[in-house]
C-alpha positions as a Markdown table, in Angstrom:
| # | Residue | x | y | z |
|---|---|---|---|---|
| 1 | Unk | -219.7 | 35.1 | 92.2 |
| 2 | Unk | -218.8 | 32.0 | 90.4 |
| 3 | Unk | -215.9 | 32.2 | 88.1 |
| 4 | Unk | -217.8 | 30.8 | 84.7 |
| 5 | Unk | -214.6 | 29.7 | 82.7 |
| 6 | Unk | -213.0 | 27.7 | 85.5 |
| 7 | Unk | -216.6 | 26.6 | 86.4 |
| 8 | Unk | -217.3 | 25.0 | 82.8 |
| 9 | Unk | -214.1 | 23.6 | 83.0 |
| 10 | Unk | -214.1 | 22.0 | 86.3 |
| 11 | Unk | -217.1 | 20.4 | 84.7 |
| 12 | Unk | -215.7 | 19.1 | 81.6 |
| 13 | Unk | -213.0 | 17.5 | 83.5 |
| 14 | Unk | -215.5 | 15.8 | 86.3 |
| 15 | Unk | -217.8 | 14.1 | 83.4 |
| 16 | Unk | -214.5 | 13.1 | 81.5 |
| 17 | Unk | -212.7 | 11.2 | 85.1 |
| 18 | Unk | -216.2 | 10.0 | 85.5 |
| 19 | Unk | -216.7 | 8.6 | 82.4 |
| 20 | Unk | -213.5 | 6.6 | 82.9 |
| 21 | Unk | -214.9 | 5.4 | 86.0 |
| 22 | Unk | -217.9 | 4.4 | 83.4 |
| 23 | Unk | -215.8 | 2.5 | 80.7 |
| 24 | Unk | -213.6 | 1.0 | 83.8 |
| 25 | Unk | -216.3 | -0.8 | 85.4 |
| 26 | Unk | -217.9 | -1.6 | 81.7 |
| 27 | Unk | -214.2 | -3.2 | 80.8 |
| 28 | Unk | -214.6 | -5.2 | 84.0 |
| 29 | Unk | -218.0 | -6.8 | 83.3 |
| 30 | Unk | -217.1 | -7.2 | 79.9 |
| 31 | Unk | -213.9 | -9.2 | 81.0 |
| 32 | Unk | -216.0 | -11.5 | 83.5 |
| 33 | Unk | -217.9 | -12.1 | 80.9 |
| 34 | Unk | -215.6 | -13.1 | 78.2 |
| 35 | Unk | -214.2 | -15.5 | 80.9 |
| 36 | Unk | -217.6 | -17.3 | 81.9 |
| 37 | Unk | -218.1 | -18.2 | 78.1 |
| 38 | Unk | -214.4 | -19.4 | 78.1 |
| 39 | Unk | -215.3 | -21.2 | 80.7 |
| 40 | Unk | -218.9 | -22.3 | 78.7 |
| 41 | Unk | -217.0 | -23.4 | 75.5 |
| 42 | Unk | -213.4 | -25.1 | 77.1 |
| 43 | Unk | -212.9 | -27.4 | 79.8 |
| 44 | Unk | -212.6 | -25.6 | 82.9 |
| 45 | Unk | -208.8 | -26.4 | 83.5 |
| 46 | Unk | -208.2 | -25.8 | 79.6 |
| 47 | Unk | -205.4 | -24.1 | 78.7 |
| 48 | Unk | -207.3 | -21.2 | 77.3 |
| 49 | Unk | -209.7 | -20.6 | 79.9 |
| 50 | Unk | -206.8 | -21.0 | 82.6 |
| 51 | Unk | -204.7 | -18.2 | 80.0 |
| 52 | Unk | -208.2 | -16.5 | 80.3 |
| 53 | Unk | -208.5 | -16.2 | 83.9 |
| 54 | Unk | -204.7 | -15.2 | 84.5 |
| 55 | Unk | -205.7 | -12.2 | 81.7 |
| 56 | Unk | -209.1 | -11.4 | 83.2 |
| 57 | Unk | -207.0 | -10.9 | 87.0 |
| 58 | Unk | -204.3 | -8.6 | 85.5 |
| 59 | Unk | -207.0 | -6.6 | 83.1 |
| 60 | Unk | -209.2 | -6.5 | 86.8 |
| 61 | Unk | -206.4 | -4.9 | 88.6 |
| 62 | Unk | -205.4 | -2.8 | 85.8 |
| 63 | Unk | -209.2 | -1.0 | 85.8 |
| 64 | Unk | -209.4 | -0.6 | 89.7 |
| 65 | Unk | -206.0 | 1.0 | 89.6 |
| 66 | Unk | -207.7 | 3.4 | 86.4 |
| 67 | Unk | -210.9 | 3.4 | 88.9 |
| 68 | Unk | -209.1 | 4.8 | 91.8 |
| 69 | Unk | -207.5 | 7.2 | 90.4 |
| 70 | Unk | -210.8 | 8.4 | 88.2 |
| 71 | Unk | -212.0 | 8.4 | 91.9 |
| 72 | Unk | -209.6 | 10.8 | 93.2 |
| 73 | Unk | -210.0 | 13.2 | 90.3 |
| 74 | Unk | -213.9 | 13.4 | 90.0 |
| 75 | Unk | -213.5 | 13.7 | 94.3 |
| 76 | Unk | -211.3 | 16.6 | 93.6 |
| 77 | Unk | -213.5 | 18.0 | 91.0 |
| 78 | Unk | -216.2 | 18.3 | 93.4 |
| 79 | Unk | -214.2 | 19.4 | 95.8 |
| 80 | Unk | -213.0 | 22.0 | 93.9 |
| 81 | Unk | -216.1 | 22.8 | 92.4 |
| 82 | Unk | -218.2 | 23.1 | 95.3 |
| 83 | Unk | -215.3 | 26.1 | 96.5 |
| 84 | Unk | -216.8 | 27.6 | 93.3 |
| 85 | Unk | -220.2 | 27.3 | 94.4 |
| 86 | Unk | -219.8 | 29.2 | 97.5 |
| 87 | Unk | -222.0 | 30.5 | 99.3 |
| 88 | Unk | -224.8 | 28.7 | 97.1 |
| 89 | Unk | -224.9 | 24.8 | 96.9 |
| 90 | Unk | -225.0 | 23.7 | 93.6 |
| 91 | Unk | -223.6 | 20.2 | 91.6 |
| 92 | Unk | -220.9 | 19.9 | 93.4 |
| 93 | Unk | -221.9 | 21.1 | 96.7 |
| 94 | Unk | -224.4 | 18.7 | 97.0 |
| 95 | Unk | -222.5 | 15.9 | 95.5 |
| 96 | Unk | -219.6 | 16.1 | 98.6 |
| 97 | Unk | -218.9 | 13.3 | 100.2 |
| 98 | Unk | -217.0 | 14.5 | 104.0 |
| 99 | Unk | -214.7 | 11.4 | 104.5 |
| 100 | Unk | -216.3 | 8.3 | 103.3 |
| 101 | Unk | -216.4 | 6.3 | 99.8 |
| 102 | Unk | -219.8 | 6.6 | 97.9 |
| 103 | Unk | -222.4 | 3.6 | 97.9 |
| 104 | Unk | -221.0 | 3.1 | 94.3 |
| 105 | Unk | -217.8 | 3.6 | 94.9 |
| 106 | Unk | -217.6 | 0.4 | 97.5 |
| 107 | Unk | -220.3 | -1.7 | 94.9 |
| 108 | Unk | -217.7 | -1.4 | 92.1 |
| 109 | Unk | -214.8 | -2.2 | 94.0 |
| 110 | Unk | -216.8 | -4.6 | 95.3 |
| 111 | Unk | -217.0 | -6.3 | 91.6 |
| 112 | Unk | -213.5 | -5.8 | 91.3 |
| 113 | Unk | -212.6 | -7.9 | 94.2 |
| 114 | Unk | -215.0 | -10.4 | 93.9 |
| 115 | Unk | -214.0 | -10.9 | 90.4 |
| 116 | Unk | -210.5 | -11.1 | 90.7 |
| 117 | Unk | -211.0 | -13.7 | 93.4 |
| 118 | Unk | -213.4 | -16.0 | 91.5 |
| 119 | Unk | -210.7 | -15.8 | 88.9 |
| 120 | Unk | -207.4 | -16.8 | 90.8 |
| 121 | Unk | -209.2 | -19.2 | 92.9 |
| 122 | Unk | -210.2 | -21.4 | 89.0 |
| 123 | Unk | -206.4 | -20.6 | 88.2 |
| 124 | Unk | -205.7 | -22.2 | 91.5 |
| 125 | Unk | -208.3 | -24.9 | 91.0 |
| 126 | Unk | -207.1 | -25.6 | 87.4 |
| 127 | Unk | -203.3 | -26.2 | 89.0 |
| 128 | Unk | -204.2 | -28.9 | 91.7 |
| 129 | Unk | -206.3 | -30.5 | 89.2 |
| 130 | Unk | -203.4 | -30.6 | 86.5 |
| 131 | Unk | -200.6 | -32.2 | 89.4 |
């Protein structure tokens, strides 16, 4: 028998960690972007796009520290959850993962990385240009 209460709140807190895994990744495209059209609308070694690029790395590792740890809760969630489930397989039964990252898991961090590096290598660009 599945406990309802701790049920509907295991549930509450797994779309709210996932949500931040949502608005994390959202942050980070919206970041890259703001930094391409920096880029568009300054010379690339500018000051402002280089001030830009220096922001959009620190904002990049900021959200895939708020990432990881969204991804621990939600894992625990359904962790957690599918306990609850037991002996059926619901949500959360179905949606453990035994030892490995999710597909989107590595794609975002993926972006995160790739981003970050695109940025410090123009911030690195922009200083041997400006010696």
């Amino acid at each position: 028998m599945i406990n309802e209460k701790a049920y509907e709140e295991l549930s509450r807190n797994y779309r709210f960690f996932a949500s931040w895994r949502h608005f994390a990744f959202a942050g980070g495209v919206t970041i890259l972007a703001g930094v391409v059209k920096i880029a568009a609308d300054y010379e690339i070694c500018s000051p402002p796009f280089t001030l830009a690029a220096i922001g959009g790395v620190l904002a990049e590792v900021a959200l895939l520290v708020i990432d990881a740890r969204a991804r621990n809760l939600t894992g625990l969630a359904v962790e957690r959850g599918a306990e609850l489930e037991r002996p059926y397989v619901g949500f959360f039964g179905a949606a453990k993962v035994d030892g490995s990252w999710p597909r989107h898991t590595w794609a975002a961090w993926s972006f995160y990385v790739a981003s970050s590096l695109v940025m410090i290598g123009s911030v690195i660009y922009c200083l041997k240009c400006s010696n």
